[in-house]
N, C-alpha and C positions, 0 to 999 in steps of 0.2 A: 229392589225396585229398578236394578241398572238395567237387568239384564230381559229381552224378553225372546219368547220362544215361539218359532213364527213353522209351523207344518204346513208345508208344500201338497195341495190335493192334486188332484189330474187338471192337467187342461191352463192351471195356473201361473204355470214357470213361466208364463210370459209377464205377468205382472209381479213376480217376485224379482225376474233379472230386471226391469224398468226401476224397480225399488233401489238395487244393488248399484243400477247408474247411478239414479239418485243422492244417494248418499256417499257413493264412493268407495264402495265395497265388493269385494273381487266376487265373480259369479263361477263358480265350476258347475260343471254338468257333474260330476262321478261324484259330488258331495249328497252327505245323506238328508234324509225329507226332512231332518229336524235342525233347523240352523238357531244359533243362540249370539243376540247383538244385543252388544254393548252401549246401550241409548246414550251413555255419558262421550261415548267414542263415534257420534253420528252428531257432526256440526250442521247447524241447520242456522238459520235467523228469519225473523219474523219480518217478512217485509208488509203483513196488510194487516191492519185489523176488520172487521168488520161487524156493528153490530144494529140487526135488525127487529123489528118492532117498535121503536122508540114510538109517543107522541107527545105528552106531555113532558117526560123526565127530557133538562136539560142538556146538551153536550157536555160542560165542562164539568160535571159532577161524575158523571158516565167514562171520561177519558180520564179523570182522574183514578179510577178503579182499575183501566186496561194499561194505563201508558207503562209499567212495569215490563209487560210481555214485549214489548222491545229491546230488552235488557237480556234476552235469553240466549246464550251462544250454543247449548247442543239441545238434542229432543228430549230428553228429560227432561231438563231446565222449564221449557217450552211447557212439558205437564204440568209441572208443578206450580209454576206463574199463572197459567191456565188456570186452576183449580183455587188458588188464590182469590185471583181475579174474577172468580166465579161467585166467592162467598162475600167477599167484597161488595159486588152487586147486591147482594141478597139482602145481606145488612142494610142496606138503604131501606126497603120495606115498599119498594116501586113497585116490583115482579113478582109475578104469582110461580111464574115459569123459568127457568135458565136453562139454554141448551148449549154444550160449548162444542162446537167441530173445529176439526183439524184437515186441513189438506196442502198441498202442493202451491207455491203460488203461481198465478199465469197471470199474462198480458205483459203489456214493452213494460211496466218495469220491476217484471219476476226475475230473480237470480238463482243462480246456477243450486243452490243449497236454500232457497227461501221456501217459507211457508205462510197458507193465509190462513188467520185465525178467526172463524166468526161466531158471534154470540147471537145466538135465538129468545129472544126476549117476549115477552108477554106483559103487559102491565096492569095493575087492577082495575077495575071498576073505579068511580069517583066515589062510588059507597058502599060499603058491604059490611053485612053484619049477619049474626048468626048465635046461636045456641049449643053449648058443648059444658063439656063438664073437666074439672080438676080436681087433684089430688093433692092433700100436702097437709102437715101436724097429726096424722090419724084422723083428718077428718076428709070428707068429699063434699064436692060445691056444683050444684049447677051454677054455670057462665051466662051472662047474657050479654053481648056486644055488638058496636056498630061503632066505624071509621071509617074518615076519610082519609084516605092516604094518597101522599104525591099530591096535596095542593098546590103549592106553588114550582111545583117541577124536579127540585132538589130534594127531594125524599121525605119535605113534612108532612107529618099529618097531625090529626086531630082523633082522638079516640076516648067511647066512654065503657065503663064498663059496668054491670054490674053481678054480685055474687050471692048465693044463698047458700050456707055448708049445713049440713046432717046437724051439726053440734049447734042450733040456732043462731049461727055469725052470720053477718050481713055485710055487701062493703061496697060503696062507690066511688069510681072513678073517673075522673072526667081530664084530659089529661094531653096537651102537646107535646110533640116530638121531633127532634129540630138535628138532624145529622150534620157533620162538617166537613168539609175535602182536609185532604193531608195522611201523612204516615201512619196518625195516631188515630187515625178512627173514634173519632171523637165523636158523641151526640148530648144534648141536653134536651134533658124531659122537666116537664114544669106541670105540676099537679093541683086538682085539688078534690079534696077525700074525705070521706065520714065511713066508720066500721063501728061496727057494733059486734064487740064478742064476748063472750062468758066464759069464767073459768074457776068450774066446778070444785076442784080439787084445792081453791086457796077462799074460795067463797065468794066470789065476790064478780061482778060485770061492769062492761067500764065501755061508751061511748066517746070514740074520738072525730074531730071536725077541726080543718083545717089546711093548708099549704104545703104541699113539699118542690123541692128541686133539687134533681140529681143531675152531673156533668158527670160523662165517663168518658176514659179513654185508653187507650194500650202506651206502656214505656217502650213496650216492646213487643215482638209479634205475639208473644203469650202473655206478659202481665198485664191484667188489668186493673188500671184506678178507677174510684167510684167516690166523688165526693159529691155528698147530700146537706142539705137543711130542710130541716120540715121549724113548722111551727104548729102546736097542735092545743086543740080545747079538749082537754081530757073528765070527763063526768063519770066518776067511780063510786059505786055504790055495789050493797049487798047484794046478794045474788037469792038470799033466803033467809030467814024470819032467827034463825039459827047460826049466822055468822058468827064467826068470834068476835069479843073485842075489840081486839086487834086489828082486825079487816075494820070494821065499822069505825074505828077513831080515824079511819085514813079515809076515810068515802067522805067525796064533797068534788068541787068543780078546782082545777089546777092547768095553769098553763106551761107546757115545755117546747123550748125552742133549745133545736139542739145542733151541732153541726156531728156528721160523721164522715171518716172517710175507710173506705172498704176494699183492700190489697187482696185480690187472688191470684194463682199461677195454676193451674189445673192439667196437668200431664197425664189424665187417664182413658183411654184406650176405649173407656166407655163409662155410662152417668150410671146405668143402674146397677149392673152385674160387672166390673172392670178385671180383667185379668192382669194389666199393667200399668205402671204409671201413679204420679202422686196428685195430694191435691195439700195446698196450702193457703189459708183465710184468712186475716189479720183484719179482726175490725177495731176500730176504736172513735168513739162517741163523748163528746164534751155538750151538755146537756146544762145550759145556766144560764148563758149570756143572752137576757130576756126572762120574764117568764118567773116563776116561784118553784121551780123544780130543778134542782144542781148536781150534777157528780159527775167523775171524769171513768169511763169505763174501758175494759180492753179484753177482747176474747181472741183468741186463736182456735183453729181448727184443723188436724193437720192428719192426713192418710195417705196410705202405701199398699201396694198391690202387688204381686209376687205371683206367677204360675211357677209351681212346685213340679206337676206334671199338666201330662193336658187334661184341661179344664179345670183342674185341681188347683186353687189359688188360695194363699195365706194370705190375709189384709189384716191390717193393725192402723188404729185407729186413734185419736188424742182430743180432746178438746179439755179448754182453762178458759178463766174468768176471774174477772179482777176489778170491785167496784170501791171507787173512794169518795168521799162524798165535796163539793165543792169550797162552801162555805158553809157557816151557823145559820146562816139566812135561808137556805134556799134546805130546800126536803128532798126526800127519795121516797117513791112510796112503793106499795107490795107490787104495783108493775112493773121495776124499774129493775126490782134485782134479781139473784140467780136462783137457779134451779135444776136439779138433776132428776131422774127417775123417770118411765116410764117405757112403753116397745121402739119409740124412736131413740131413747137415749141407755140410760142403765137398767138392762132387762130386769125382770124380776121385781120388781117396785113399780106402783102407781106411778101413774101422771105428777112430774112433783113430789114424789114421795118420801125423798130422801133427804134431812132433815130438817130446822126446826118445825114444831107444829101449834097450833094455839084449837083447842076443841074440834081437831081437826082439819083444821084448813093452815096449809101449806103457807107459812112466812116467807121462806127465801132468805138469801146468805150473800151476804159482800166478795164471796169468794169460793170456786169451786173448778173441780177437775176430774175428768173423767177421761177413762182409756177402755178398750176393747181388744182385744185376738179373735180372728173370727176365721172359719175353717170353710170355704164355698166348695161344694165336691156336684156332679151329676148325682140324679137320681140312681139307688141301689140298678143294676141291671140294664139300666140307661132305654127306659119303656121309651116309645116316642120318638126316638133319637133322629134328627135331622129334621123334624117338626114340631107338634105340641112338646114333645118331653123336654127340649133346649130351653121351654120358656120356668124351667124350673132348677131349681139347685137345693141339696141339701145344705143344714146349715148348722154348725158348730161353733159355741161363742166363749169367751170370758170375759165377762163384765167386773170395772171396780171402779169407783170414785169416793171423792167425797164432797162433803161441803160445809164452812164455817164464817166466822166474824172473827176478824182479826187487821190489825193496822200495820204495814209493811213499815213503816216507820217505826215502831216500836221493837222489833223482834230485830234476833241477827238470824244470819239466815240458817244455822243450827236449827235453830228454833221453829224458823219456817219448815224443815224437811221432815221435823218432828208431829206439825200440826198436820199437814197433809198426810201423813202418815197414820196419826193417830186415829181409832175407829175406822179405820176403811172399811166402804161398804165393798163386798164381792159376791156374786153370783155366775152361774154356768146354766149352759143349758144345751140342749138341741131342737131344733125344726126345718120345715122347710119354706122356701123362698122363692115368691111367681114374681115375672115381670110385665108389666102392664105397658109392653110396647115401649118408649122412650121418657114416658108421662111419669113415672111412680114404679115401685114395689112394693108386693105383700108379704109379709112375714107373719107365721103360726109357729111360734116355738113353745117348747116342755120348759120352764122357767124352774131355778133353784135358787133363791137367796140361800146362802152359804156365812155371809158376816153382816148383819144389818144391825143400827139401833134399837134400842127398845119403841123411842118415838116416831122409829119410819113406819112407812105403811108399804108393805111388802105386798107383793102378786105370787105367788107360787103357782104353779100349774100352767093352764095353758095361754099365751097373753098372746092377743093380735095386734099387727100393727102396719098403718100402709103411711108413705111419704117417698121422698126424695133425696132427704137429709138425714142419713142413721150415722148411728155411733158406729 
């Protein structure tokens, strides 16, 4: 990114050697039409900012986003503070538009190496709303929403939303949003919500109504923290005439008030098709204090991305789970624990599929782990290529996990490397992989369970699967 490459056409050597004063850079005539500078070796400094369109967003929220670009000593610097400074904006949720220019600066008090920077700004309507659709679990939603954003000047707004997915889930949200000046990019959102989803595969559907509030913020230009409370009325019941047992002794009305807080660091190059870069998730949720619902939980989620050759990338993949329960008092029920199996998670096996099971519907396990290898190559012959064909990849997998009940206090850890070990389920397979623009992927792969229980419920052959979040 130091260096860039600047071709001299006809007629222009007047405004290349003006460039050359500029900066301080020697001018020959007998030099060839292709000169290459060293942006990190072109001092420049920011003497103006400028930013246009404001009407409601305040000043000091605004110069808290640019005042950086003063800091910048050569034109690199200058892009990259730029670009910063750019997204920074954006995250407020004032502008529909950002336009950033760069030029020279002029007037009494330009300097001999200064530059003006100005930002083109648009802000939104005081209301807009509108109709769109998302993707995410294997299922798809029509959106319905409408906010006001930038009431009071500094980036709040108010927003409601509401959803309908394929799989008969429903969800509302009604929900403010509250930005804060400073390094860390801090915002707090304060909710309140009702969803109604069903879940086929363990028997059972479960209505929630209630409060959340989440504070996030960066430690650092890349980590993000995320600490939440919700407080929720959860109404679980059968889903069919045919539940187990099992499901039915747990269906009745329960409240959980839980705190979590949610570590990620995401270094990848891109969300849906990544050719570089990792991504690392640490959640952990204490679920008790309040409420008749307790247990202290802990997942990680952890991937890696590797070009091999071009376009040819190795990703490997990891996800664990770790549920313990609080006290004698307080319960965990069949929403609370874990689950493996299905096209988002371990190929080859149902939604949930992978073990215990009670007449068929999916229990769940206090503890569980799953890993992938996964092989992303172009299309045989590369149909398409430079257009439609890029939005596809073939796709090569190795799936294995497992899942069980067992108390970490109990066992040494021998013992642990043995349970996780024991029964592994593994499956392979091949297909291929469309991307749905920034939104989502769809996967069509040939599925083989290769080592499964007797009580999994296994997918062999061809499984579909769309979301954002794969194993």
């Amino acid at each position: 990114m130091g260096i860039v490459h600047a071709k001299v056409q006809d007629g222009s050597s007047k405004n290349v050697g003006e460039f050359a004063r500029q900066t301080g850079l020697k001018e020959h005539q007998d030099e060839p039409d292709v000169k290459e500078i060293d942006m990190e070796k072109v001092p420049v400094r920011v003497d103006k900012i400028n930013v246009e369109g404001l009407g409601r967003t305040k000043n000091d929220i605004v110069e808290d986003c640019i005042r950086e670009l003063f800091k910048a000593k050569d034109f690199q610097d200058v892009l990259l503070k730029a670009h910063r400074a750019r997204v920074k904006l954006d995250e407020l949720g004032c502008f529909k538009n950002i336009g950033v220019y760069i030029d020279t600066s002029k007037g009494k008090t330009a300097t001999e190496d200064g530059l003006e920077v100005t930002f083109d700004v648009k802000e939104h309507s005081r209301v807009t709303g509108g109709i769109s659709t998302q993707v995410g679990n294997n299922e798809g939603s029509v959106l319905v929403g409408m906010r006001a954003p930038n009431i009071f000047g500094r980036g709040e707004r108010v927003q409601m939303e509401y959803s309908h997915g394929s799989k008969k889930t429903s969800n509302f949200n009604l929900a403010f949003i509250k930005p804060f000046r400073g390094k860390h990019r801090a915002s707090m959102r304060t909710s309140i919500l009702q969803a109604h989803s069903q879940w086929p595969s363990s028997g059972y559907k479960m209505v929630e109504q209630g409060i959340a509030i989440d504070f996030g913020f960066y430690s650092t230009s890349l980590l993000k923290h995320s600490l939440q409370w919700e407080g929720i009325i959860r109404d679980l019941s059968t889903l069919t005439r045919t539940a187990s047992f099992d499901i039915r002794e747990q269906a009745g009305v329960n409240l959980k008030s839980a705190f979590r807080h949610i570590l990620s660091l995401d270094l990848r190059d891109d969300l849906i098709f990544p050719s570089s870069g990792s991504l690392v998730q640490v959640t952990s949720e204490l679920a008790g204090i309040g409420g008749d619902v307790g247990f202290v939980k802990n997942e990680i989620v952890f991937q890696d991305n590797t070009s091999l050759f071009e376009d040819i990338v190795l990703q490997t993949s990891l996800m664990a789970g770790y549920l313990t329960t609080l006290s004698k008092d307080k319960k965990i029920t069949v929403a609370d624990r874990c689950y493996i199996g299905g096209p988002l998670s371990v190929r080859g096996f149902e939604a949930r599929g992978v073990g215990p099971h009670s007449d068929g519907d999916a229990l769940g396990s206090n503890a569980y782990w799953a890993a992938g290898l996964h092989l992303f190559t172009p299309l045989p012959f590369r149909p398409g290529r430079g257009g439609f064909g890029d939005l596809f990849r073939t796709h090569f997998f190795i799936n294995a996990g497992n899942v069980g009940d067992f108390s970490l206090e109990k066992i040494s850890r021998g013992q642990l490397l043995d349970i996780l070990k024991n029964n592994m389920r593994l499956s392979y397979g091949l297909g291929v992989a469309l991307r749905l623009g920034n939104m989502a992927r769809i996967e069509v792969n040939y599925c083989f369970p290769y080592k499964f229980d007797k009580g999994d419920q296994t997918h062999p052959g061809v499984q579909f699967g769309i979301g954002v979040q794969f194993l």
